[in-house]
C-alpha positions in Angstrom: -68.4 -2.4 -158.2 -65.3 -3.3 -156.4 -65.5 -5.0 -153.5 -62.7 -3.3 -151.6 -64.8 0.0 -152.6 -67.8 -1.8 -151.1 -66.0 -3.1 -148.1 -65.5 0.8 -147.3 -68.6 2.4 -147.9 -70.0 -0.3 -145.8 -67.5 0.3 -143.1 -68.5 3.9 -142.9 -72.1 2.4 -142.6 -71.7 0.3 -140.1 -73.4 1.6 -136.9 -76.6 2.1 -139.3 -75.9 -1.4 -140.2 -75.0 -3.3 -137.0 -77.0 -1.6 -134.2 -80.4 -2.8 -134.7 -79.2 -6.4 -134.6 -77.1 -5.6 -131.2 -80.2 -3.8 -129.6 -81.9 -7.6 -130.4 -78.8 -9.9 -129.8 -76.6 -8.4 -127.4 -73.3 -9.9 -128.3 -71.5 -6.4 -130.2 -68.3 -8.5 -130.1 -69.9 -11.2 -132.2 -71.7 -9.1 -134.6 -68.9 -6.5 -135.5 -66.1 -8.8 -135.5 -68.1 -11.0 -137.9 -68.9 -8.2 -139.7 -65.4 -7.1 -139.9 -64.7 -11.2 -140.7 -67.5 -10.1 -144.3 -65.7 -6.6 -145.0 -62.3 -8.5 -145.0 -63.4 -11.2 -147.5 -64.0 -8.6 -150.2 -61.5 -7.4 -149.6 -59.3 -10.6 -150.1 -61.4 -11.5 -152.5 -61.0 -8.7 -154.8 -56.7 -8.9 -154.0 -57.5 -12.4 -155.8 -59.2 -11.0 -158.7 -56.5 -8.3 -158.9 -53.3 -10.5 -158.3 -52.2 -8.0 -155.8 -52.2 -6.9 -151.3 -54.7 -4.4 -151.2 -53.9 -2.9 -147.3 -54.3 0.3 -147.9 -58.0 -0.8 -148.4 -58.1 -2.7 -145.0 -56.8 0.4 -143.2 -59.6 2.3 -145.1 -62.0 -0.4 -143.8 -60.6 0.2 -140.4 -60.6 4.3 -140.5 -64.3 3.8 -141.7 -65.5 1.8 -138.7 -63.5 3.9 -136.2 -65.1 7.0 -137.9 -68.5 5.9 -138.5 -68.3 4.3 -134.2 -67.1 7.6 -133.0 -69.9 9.4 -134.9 -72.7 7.1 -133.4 -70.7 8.0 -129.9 -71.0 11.5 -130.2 -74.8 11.4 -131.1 -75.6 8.9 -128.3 -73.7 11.2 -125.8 -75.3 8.9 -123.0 -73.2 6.3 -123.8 -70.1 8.2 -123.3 -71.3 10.2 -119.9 -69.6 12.8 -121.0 -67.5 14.8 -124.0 -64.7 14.9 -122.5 -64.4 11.0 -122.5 -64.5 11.0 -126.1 -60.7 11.6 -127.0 -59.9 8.6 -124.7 -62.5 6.3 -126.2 -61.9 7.4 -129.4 -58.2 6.3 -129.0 -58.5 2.8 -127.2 -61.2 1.9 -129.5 -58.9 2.5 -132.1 -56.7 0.4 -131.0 -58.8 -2.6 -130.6 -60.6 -2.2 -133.8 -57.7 -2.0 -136.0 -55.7 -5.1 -134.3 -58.9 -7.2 -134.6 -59.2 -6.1 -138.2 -55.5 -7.1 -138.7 -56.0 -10.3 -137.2 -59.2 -11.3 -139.1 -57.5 -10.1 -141.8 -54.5 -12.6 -141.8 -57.1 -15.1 -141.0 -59.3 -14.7 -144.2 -56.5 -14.5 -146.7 -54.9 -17.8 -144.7 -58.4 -19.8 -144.2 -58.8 -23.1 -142.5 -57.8 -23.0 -138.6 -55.9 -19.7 -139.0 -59.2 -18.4 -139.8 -60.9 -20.1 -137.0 -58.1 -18.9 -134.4 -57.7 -15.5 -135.5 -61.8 -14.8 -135.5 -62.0 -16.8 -131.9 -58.8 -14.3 -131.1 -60.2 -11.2 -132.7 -63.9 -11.8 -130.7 -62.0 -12.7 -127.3 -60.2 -9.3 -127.5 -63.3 -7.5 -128.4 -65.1 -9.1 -125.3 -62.3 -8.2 -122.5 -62.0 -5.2 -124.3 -65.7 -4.5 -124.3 -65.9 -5.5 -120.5 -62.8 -3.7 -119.7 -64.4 -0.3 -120.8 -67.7 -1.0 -119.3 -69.7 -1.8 -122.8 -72.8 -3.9 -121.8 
């Protein structure tokens, strides 16, 4: 199978995926952004195979975890307090996702200390974001 293909279904998967291991280890910023840091390595790795950018696959990566997050919001409504919060948390978590995507992104197809920066960068802004919006 492709690995950009896998990269996505796994993306829409990946509440399913990632919450048991955040109910045990309760770092979410570590776990998803080094999940995102796996997604984005097939993906790089099948632009290598193919001799070509593949970023309409990373936005598809992104659009799946945004989708498959807000999903998991609306049927833990507790987490949100309330519906009408959604809209709101559905755009600033957007936001955050997709730039941390982008930045592990340009860190896996440059490697070495680019890497290392942009996942260190990518789980920083997840944090403050994280503790910004009140996410234990």
């Amino acid at each position: 199978m492709n690995r950009a293909v896998l990269a996505g279904l796994l993306a829409l998967a990946s509440p399913l995926i990632l919450w048991p291991i955040e109910q045990v280890f309760r770092a979410p910023y570590l776990i998803e952004e080094g999940f995102k840091w796996w997604l984005m390595r097939m993906v790089v790795q099948q632009e290598q195979e193919e001799g070509q950018r593949l970023l309409a696959w990373v936005f598809l990566v992104g659009l799946g975890i945004v989708m498959s997050e807000t999903m998991f919001y609306l049927m833990n409504m507790n987490m949100l307090g309330s519906l009408s919060s959604l809209g709101g948390r559905l755009v600033l978590t957007s936001g955050m996702h997709f730039l941390t995507l982008g930045l592990i992104y340009k860190g896996v197809r440059a490697g070495g200390q680019r890497l290392k920066q942009s996942l260190s960068g990518a789980v920083l802004i997840h944090l403050l974001f994280n503790a910004w919006v009140g996410v234990r």
